[in-house]
N, CA and C atoms of all chains as a GROMACS GRO file, in nm:
protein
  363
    1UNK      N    1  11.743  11.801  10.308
    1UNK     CA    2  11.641  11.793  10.205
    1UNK      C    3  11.699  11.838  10.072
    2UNK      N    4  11.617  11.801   9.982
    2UNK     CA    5  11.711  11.838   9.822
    2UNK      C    6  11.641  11.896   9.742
    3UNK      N    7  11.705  12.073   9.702
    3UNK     CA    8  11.637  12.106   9.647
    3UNK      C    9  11.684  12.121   9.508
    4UNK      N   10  11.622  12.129   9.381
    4UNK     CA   11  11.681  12.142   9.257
    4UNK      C   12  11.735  12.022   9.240
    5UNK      N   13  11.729  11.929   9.259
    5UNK     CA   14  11.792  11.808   9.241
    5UNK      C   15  11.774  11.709   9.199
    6UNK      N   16  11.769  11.609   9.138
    6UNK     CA   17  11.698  11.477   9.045
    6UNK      C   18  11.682  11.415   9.173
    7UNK      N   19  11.553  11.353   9.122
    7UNK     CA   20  11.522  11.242   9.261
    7UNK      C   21  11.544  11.140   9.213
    8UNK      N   22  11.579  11.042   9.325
    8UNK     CA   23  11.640  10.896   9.255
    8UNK      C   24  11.554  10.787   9.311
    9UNK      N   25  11.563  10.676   9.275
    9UNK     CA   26  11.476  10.544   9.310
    9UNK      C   27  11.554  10.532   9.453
   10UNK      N   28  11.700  10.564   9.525
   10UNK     CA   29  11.724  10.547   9.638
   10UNK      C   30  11.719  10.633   9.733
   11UNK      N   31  11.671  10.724   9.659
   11UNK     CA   32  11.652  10.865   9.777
   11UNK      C   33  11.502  10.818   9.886
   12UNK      N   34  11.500  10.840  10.013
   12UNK     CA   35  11.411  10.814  10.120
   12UNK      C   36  11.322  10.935  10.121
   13UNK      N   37  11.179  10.929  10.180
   13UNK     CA   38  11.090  10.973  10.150
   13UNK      C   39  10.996  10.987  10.276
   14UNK      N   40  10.980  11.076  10.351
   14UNK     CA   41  10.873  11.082  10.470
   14UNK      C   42  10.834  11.173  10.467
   15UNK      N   43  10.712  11.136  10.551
   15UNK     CA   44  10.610  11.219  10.561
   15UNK      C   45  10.653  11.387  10.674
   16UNK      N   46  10.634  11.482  10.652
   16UNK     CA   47  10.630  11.598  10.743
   16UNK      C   48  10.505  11.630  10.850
   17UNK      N   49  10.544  11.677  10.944
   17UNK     CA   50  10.464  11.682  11.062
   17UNK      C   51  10.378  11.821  11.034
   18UNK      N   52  10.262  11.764  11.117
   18UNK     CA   53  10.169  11.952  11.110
   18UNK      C   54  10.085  11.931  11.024
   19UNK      N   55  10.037  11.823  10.956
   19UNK     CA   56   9.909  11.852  10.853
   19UNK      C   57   9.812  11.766  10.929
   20UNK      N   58   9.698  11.826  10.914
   20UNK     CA   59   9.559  11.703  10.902
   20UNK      C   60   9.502  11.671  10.780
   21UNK      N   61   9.487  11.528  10.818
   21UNK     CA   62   9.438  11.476  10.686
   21UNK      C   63   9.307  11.389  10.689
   22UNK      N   64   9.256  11.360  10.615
   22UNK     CA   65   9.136  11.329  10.611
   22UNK      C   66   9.067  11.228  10.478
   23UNK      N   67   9.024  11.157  10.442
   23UNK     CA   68   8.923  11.111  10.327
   23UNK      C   69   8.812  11.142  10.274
   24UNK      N   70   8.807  11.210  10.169
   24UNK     CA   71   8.685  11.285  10.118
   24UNK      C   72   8.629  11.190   9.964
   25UNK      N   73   8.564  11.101  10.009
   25UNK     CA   74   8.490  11.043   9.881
   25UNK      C   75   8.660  10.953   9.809
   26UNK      N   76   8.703  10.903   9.854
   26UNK     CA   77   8.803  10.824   9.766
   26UNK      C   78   8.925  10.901   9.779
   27UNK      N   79   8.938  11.052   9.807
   27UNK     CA   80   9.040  11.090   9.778
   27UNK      C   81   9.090  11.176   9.893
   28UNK      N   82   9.243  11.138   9.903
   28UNK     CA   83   9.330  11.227  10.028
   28UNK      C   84   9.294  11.412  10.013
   29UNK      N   85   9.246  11.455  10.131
   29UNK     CA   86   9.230  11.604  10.121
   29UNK      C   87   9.329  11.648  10.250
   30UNK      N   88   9.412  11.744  10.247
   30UNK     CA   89   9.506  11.751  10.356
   30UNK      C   90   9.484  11.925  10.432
   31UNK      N   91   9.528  11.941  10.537
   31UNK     CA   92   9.528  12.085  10.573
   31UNK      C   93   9.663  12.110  10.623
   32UNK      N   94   9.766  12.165  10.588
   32UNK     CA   95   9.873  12.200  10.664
   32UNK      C   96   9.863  12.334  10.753
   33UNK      N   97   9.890  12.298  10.872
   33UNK     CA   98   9.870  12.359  10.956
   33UNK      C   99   9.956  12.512  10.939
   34UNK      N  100  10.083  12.492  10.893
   34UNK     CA  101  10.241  12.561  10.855
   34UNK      C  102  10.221  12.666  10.741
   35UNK      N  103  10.141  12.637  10.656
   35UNK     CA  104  10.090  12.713  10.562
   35UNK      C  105   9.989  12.773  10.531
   36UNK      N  106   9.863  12.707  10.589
   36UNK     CA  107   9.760  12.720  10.585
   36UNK      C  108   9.704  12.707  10.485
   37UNK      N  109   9.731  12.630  10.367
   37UNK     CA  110   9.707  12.573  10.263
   37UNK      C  111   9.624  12.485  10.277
   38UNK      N  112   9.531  12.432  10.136
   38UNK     CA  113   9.416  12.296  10.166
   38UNK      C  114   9.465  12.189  10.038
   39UNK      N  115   9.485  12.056  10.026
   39UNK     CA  116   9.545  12.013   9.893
   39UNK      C  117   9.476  11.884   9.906
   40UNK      N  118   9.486  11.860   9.788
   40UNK     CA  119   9.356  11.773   9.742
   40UNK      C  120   9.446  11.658   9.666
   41UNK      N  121   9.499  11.566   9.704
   41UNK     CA  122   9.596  11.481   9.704
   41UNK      C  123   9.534  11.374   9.581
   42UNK      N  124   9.466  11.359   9.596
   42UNK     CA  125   9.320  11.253   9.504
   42UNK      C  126   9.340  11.140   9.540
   43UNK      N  127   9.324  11.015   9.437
   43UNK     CA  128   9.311  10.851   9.498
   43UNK      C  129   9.467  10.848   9.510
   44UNK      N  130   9.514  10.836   9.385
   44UNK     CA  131   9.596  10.760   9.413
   44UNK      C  132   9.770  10.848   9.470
   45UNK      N  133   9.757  10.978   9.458
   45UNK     CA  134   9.836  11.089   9.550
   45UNK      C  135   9.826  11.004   9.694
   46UNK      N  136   9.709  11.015   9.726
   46UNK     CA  137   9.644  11.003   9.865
   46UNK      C  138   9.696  10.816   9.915
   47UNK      N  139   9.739  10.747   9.770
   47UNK     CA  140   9.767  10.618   9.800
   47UNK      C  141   9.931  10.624   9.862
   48UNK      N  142   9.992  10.682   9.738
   48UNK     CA  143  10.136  10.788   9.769
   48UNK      C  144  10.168  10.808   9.927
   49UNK      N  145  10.098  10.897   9.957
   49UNK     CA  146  10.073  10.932  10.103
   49UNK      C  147  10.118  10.845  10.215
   50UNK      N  148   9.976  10.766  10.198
   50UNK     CA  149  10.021  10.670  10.288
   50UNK      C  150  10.119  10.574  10.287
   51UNK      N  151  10.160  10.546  10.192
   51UNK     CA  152  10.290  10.456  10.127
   51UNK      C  153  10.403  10.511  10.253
   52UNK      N  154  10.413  10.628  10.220
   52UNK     CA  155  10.523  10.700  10.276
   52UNK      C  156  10.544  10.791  10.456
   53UNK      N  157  10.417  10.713  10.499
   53UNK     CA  158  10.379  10.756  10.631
   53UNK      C  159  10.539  10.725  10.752
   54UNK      N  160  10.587  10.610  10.730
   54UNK     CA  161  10.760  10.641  10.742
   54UNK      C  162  10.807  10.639  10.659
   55UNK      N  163  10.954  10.686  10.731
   55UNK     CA  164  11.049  10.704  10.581
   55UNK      C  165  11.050  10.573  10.522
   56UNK      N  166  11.067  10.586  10.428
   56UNK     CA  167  11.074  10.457  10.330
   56UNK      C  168  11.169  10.510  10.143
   57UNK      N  169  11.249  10.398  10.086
   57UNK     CA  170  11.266  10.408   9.970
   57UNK      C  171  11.182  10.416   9.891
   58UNK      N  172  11.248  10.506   9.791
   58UNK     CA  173  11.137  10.567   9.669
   58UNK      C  174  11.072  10.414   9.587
   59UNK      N  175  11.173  10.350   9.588
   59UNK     CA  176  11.231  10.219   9.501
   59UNK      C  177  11.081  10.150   9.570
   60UNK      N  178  11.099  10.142   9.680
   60UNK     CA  179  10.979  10.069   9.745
   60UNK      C  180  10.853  10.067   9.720
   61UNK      N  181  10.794  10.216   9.721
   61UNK     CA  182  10.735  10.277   9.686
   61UNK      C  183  10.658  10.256   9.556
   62UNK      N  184  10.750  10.271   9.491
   62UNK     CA  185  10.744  10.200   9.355
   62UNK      C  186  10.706  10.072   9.308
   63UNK      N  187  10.768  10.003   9.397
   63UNK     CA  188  10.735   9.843   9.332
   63UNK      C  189  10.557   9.824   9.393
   64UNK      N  190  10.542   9.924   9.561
   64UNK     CA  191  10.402   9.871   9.581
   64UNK      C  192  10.303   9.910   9.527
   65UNK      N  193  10.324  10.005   9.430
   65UNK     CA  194  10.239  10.090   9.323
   65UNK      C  195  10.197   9.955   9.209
   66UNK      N  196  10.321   9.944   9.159
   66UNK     CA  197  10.338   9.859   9.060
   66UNK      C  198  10.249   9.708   9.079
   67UNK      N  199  10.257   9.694   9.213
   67UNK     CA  200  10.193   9.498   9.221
   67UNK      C  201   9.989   9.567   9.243
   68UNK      N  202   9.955   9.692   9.247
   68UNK     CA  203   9.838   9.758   9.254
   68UNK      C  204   9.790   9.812   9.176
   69UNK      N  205   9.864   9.853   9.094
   69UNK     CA  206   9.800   9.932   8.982
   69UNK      C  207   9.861   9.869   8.844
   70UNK      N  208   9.800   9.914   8.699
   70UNK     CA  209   9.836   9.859   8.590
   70UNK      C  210   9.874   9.987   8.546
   71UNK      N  211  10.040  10.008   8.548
   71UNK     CA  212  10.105  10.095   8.504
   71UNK      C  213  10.231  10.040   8.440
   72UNK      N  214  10.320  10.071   8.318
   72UNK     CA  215  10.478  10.058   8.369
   72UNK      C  216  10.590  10.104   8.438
   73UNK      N  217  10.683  10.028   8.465
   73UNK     CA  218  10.800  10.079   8.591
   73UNK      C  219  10.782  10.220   8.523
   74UNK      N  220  10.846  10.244   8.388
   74UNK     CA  221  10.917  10.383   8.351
   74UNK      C  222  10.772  10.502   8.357
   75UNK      N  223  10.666  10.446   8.299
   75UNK     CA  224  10.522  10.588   8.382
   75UNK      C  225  10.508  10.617   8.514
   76UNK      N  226  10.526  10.469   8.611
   76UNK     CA  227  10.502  10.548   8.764
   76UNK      C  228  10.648  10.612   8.814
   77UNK      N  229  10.766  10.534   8.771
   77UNK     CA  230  10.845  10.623   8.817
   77UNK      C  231  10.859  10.747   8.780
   78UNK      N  232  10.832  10.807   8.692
   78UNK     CA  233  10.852  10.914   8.615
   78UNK      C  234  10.677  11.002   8.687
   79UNK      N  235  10.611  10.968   8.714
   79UNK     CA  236  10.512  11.020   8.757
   79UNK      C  237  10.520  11.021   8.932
   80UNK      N  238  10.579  10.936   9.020
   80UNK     CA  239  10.595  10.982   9.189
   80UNK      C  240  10.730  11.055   9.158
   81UNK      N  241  10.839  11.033   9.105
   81UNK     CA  242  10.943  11.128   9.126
   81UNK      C  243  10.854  11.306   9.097
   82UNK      N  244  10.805  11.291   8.978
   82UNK     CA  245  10.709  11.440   9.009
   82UNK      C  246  10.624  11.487   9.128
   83UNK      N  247  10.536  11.365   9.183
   83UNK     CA  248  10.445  11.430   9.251
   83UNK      C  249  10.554  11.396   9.403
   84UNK      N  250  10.637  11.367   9.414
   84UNK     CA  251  10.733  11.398   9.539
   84UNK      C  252  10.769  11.513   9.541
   85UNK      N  253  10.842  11.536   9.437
   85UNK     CA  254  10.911  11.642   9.402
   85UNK      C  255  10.798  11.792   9.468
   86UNK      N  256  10.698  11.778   9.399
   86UNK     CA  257  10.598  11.880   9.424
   86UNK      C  258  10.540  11.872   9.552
   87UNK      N  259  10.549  11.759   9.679
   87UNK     CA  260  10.504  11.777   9.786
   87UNK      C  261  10.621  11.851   9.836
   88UNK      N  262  10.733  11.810   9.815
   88UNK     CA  263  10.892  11.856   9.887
   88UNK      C  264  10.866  11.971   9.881
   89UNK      N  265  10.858  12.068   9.770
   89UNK     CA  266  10.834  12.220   9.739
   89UNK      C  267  10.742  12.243   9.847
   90UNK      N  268  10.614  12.202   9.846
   90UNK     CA  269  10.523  12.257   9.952
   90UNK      C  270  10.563  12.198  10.045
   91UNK      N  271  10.612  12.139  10.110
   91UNK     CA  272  10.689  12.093  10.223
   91UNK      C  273  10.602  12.022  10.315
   92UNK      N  274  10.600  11.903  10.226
   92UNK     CA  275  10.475  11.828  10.266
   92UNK      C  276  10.567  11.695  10.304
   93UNK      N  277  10.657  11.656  10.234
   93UNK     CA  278  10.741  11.593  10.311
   93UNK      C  279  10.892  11.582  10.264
   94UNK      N  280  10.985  11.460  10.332
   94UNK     CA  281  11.153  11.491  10.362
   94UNK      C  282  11.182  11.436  10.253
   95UNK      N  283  11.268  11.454  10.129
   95UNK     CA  284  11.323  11.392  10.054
   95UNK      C  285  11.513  11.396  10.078
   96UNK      N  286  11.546  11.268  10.111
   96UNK     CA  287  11.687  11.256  10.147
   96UNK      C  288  11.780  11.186  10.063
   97UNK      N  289  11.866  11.179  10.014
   97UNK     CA  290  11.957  11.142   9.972
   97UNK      C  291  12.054  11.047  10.057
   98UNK      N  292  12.080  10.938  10.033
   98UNK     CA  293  12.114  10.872  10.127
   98UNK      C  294  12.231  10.819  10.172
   99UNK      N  295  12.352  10.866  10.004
   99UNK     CA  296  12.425  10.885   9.993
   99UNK      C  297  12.524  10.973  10.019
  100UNK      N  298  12.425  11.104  10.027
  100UNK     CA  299  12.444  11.239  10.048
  100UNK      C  300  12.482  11.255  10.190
  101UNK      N  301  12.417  11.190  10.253
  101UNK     CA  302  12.402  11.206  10.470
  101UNK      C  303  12.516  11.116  10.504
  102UNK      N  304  12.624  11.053  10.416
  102UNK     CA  305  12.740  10.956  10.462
  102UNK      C  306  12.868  11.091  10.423
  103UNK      N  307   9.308   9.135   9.002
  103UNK     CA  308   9.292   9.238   8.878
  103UNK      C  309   9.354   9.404   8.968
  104UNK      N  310   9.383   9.451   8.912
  104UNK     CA  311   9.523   9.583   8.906
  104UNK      C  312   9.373   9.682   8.895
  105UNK      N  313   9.431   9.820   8.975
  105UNK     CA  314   9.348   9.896   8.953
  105UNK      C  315   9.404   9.986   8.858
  106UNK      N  316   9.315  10.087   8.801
  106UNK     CA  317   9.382  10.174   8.692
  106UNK      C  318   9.460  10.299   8.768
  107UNK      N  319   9.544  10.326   8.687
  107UNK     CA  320   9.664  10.412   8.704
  107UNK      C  321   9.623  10.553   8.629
  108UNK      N  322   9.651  10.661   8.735
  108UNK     CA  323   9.677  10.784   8.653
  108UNK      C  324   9.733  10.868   8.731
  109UNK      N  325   9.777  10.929   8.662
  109UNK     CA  326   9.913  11.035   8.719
  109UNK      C  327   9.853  11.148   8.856
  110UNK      N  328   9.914  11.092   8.961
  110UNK     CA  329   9.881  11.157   9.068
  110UNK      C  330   9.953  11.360   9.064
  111UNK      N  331   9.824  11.395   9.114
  111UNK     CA  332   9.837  11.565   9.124
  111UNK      C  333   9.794  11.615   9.239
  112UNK      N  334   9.864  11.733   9.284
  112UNK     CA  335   9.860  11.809   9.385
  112UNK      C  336   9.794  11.916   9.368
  113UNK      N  337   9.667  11.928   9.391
  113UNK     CA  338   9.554  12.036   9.390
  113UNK      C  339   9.576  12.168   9.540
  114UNK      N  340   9.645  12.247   9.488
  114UNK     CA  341   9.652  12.341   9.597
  114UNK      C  342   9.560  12.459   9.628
  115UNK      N  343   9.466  12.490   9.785
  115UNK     CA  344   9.384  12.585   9.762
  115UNK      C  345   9.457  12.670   9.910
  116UNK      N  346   9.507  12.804   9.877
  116UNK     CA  347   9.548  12.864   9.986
  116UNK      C  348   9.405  12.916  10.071
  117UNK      N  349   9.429  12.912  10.208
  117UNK     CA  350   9.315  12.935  10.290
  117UNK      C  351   9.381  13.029  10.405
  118UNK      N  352   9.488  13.072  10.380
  118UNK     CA  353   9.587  13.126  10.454
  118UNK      C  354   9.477  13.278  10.543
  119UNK      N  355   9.470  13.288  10.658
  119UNK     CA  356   9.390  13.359  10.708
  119UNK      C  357   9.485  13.518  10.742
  120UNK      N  358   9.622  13.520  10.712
  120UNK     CA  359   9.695  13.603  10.728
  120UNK      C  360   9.775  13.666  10.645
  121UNK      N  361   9.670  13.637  10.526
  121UNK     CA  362   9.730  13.706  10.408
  121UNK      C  363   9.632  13.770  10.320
   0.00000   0.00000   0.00000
């Protein structure tokens, strides 16, 4: 996992084991079991989410944001590399380098 | 038609029973 580290459009992305999750009115609400924390993911976090239920490229990720929502490449990328970044910290899920594991 | 976009956030509430 990578910590302190720039996240890249090829770095892989899965989900971590041990939370329940749930739908509350439109938006992802999660419980990690590991922490005992409650996080409130919202619509489109909660869209995030599921995107990434296997590992999958960030890149990917990205483009299925993009054909769904009316954003540009450089706002959503610049906005999931953050909210990855901030699940990784809470250790909500794997961010890998893929280059890095060769 | 595209739905609207806004910057996804992580709302954290500790419920931690052992702390």
């Amino acid at each position: 996992m990578i910590k302190n580290q720039p996240v890249s459009l090829k770095h892989i992305v899965s989900q971590n084991e041990g939370n329940i999750v749930s739908d509350m009115d439109g938006e992802k609400v999660m419980l990690s079991i590991k922490n005992g924390k409650y996080y409130n993911l919202g619509e489109i976090g909660g869209a995030i989410w599921e995107l990434v239920e296997e590992p999958v490229v960030i890149e990917k990720v990205i483009n299925t944001l993009l054909s769904e929502y009316e954003v540009s490449h450089e706002e959503c990328k610049e906005h999931v590399f953050s909210f990855l970044k901030r699940l990784s910290e809470e250790g909500l899920v794997q961010l890998e380098d893929p280059e890095a594991a060769v | 038609m595209k739905k609207t976009w806004k910057e996804p956030s992580l709302e954290v509430l500790d419920l931690s029973m052992t702390k």
